[in-house]
PASEBA-1860 file (N, C-alpha, C; in nm, 3 decimals):
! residues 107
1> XXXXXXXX> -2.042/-3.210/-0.235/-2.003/-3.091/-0.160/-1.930/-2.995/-0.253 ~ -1.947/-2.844/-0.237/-1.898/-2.752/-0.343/-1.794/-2.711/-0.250 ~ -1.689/-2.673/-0.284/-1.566/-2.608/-0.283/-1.618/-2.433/-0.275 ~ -1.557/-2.354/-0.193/-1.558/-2.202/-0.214/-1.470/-2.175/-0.377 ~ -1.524/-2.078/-0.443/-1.434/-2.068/-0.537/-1.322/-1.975/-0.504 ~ -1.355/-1.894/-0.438/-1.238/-1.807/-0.358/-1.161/-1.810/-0.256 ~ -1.088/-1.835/-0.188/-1.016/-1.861/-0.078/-0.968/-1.719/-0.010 ~ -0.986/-1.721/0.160/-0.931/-1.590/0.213/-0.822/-1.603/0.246
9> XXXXXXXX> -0.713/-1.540/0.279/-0.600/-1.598/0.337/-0.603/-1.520/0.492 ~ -0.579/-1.601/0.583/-0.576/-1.578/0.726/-0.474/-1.482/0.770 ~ -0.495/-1.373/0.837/-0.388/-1.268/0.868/-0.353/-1.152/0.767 ~ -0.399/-1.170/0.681/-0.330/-1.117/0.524/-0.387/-0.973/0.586 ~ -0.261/-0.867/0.502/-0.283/-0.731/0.546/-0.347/-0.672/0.402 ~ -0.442/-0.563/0.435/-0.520/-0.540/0.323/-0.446/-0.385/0.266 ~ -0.407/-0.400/0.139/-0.393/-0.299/0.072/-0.483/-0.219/-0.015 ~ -0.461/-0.041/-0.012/-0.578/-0.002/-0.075/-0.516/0.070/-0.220
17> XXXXXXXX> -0.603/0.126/-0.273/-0.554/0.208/-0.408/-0.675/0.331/-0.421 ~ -0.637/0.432/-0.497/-0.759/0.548/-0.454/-0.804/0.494/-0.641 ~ -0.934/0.506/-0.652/-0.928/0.511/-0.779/-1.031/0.620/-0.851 ~ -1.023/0.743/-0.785/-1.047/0.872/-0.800/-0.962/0.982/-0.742 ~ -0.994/1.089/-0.775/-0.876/1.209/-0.676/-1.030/1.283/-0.607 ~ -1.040/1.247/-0.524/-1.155/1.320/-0.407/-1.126/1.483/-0.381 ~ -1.212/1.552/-0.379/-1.245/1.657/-0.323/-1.208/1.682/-0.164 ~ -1.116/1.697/-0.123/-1.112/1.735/0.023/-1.138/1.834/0.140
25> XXXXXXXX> -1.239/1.759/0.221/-1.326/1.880/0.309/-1.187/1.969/0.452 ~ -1.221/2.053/0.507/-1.135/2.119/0.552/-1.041/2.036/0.659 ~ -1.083/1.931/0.751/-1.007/1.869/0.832/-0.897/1.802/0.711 ~ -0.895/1.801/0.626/-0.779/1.684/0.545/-0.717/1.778/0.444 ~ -0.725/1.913/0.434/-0.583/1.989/0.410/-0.499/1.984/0.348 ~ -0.436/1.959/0.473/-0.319/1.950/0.531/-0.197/1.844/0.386 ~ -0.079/1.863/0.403/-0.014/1.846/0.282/0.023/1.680/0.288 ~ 0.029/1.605/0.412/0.050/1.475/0.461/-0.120/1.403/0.380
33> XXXXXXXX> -0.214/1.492/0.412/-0.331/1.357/0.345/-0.317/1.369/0.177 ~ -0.283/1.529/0.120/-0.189/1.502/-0.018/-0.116/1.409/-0.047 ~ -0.046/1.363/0.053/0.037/1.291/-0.017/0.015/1.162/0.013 ~ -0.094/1.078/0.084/-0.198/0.995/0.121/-0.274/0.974/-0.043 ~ -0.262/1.042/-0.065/-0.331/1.086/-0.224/-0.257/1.050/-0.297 ~ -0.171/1.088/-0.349/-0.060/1.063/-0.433/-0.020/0.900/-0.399 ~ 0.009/0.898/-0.277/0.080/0.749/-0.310/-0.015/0.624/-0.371 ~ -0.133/0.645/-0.267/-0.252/0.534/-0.326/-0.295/0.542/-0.468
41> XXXXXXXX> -0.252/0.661/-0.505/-0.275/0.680/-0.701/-0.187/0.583/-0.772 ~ -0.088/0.578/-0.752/0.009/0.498/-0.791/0.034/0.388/-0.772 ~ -0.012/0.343/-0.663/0.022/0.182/-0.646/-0.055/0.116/-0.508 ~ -0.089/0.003/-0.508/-0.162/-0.014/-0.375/-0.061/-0.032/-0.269 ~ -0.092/-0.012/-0.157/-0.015/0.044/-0.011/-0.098/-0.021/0.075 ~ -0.010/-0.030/0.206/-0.069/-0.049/0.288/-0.119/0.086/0.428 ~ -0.187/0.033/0.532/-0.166/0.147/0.623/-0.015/0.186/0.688 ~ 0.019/0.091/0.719/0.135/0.078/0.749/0.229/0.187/0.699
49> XXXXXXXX> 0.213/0.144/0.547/0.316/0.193/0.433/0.265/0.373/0.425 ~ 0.147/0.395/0.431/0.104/0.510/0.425/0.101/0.635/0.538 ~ 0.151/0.548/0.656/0.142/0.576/0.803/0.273/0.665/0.795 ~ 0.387/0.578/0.731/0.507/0.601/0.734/0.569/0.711/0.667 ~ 0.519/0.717/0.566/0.524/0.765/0.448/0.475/0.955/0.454 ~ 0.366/0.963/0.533/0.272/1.096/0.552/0.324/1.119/0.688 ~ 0.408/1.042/0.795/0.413/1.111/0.872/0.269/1.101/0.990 ~ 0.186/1.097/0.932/0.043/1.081/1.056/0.036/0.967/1.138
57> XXXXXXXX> -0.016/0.924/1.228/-0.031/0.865/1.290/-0.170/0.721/1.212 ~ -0.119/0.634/1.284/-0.185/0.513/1.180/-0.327/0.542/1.230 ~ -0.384/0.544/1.285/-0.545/0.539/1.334/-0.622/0.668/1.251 ~ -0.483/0.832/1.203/-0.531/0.886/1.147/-0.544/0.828/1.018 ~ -0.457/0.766/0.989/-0.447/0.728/0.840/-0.596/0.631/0.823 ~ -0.600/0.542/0.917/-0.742/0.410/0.916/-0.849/0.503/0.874 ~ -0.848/0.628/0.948/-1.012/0.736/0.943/-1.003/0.799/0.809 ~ -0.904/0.859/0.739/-0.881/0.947/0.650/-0.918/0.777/0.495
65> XXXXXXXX> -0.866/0.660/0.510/-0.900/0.519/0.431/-1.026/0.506/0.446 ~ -1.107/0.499/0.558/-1.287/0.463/0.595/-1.334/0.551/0.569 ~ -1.271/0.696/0.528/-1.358/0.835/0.463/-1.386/0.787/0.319 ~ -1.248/0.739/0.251/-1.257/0.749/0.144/-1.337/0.598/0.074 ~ -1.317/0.524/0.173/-1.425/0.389/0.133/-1.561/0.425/0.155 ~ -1.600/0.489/0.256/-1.726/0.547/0.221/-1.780/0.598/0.112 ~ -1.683/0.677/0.063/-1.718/0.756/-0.088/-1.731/0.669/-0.254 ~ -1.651/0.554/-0.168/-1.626/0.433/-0.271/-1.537/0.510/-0.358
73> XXXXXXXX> -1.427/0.557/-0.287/-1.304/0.609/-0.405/-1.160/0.508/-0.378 ~ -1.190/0.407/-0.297/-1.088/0.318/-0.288/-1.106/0.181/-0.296 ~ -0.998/0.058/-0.383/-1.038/-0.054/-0.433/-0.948/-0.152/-0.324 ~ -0.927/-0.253/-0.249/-0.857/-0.275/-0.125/-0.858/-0.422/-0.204 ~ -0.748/-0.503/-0.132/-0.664/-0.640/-0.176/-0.639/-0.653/-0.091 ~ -0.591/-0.809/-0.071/-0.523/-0.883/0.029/-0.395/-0.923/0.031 ~ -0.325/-0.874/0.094/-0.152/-0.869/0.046/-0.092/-0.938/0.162 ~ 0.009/-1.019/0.142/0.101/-1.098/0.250/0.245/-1.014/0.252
81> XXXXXXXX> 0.213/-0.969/0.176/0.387/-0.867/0.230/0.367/-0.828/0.364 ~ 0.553/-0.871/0.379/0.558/-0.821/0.559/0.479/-0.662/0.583 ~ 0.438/-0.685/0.693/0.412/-0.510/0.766/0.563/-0.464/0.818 ~ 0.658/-0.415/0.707/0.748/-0.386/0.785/0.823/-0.270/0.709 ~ 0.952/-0.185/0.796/0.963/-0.041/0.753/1.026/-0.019/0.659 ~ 1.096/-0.205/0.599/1.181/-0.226/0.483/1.095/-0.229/0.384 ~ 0.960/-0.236/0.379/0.895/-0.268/0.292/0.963/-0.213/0.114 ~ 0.977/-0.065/0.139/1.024/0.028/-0.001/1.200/-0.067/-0.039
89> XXXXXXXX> 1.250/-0.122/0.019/1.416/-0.190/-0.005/1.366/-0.311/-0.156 ~ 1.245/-0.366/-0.114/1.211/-0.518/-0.180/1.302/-0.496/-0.331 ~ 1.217/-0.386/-0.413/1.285/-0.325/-0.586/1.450/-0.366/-0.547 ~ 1.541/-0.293/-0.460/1.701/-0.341/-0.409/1.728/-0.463/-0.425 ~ 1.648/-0.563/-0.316/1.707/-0.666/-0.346/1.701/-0.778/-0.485 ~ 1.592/-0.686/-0.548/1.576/-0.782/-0.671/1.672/-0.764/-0.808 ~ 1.679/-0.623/-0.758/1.838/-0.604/-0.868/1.978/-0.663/-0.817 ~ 1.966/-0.670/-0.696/2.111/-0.768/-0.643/2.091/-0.882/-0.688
97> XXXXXXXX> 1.959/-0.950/-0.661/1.947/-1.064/-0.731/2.021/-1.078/-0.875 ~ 1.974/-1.033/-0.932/1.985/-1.007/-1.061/2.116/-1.017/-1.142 ~ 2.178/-0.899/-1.073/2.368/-0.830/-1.091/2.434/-0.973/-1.037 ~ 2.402/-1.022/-0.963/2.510/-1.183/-0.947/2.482/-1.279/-1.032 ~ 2.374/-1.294/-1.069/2.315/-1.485/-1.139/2.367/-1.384/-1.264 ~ 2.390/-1.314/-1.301/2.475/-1.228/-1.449/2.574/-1.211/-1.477 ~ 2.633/-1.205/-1.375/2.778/-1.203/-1.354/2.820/-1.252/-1.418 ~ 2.953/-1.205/-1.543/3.037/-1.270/-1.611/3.076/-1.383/-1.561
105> XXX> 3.083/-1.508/-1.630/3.161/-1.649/-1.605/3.272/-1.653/-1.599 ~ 3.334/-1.572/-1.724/3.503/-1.597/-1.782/3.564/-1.524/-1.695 ~ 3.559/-1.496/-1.547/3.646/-1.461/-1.470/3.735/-1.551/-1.407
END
């Protein structure tokens, strides 16, 4: 019996990344799918994260993502990070981490 070589993970939220700068037709404007643009340039996101972020509404954000997968200008992953509004804090707590296990001894 063969083994899958890949494994899916169940529930996992999918993150995208743009990996072109698209041409935008007149419904997408507007300065919120700009910046829909900008963020997915930089780093992969979620809807969630992008929902929040632009201000639009998530179902707009899903249509304005399935435009751009159509065009094949976006590369998508499977991410277990929470769906949540702390998401941008994570970088914080890793420098707190950090600033204590460093902490001078000879006190």
């Amino acid at each position: 019996m063969q083994l899958p070589t890949t494994l899916k993970v169940v529930g996992a939220m999918k993150e995208y990344r743009l990996t072109a700068w698209p041409e935008l037709a007149p419904p997408f404007h507007r300065t919120a799918y700009r910046r829909l643009l900008s963020d997915m340039s930089h780093r992969f996101v979620t809807l969630a994260q992008l929902a929040d972020t632009s201000g639009l509404k998530r179902h707009e954000v899903r249509h304005f993502v399935e435009m751009l997968e159509g065009r094949q200008l976006v590369v998508e992953r499977e991410c277990m990070a929470p769906d949540s509004q702390f998401w941008s804090l994570r970088p914080l707590g890793g420098w707190i981490r950090r600033a204590i296990s460093s902490a001078p001894s000879g006190r």
